[in-house]
C-alpha positions in Angstrom: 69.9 63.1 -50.6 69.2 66.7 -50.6 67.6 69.0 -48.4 63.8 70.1 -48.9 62.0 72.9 -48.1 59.8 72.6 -45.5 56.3 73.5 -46.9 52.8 72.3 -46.6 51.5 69.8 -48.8 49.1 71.5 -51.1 45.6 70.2 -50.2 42.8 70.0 -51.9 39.0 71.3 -50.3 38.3 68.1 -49.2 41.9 67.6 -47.4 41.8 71.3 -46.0 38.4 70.2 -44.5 39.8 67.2 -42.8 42.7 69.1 -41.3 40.5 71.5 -39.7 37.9 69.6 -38.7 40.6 67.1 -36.7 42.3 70.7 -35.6 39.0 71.9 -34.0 38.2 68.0 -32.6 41.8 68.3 -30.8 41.7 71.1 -29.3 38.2 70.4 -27.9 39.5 67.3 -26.7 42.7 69.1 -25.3 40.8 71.0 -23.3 38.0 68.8 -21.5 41.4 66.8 -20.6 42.7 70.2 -18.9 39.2 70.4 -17.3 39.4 67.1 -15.8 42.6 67.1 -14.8 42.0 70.4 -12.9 39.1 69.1 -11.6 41.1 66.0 -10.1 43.8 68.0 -8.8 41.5 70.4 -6.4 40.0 67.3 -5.1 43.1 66.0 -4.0 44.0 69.6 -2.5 40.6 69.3 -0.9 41.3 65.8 0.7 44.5 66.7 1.2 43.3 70.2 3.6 42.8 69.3 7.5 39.2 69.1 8.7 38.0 72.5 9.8 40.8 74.2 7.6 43.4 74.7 10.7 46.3 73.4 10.0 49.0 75.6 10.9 48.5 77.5 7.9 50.2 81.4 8.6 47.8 84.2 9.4 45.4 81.8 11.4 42.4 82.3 13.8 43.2 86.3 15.6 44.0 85.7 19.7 45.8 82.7 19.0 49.5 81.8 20.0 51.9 84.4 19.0 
């Protein structure tokens, strides 16, 4: 076999269409799915924080144990 130059196909209007429009629908889709999972992941933080947000993080309440 021999080696081939990796080029584009050559596409007609109707194929350069396509590609774009599924370029554009991916990308929309990639980034709901980036919303979403950020989305989920602060709700677990947020479950995840003690009630009343003391919970031995540094630079706590002032007058406290030192």
């Amino acid at each position: 076999m021999s080696e081939r130059s990796r080029k584009p196909p050559h596409l007609s209007e109707q194929g350069r269409a396509e590609r774009e429009t599924r370029r554009v629908r991916l990308a929309e889709a990639l980034r709901a799915n980036l919303r979403k999972r950020k989305t989920q992941a602060r709700g677990r933080a947020a479950a995840e924080e003690p009630a009343g947000g003391q919970g031995g993080e540094p630079g706590g309440e002032p007058g406290g144990e030192a």
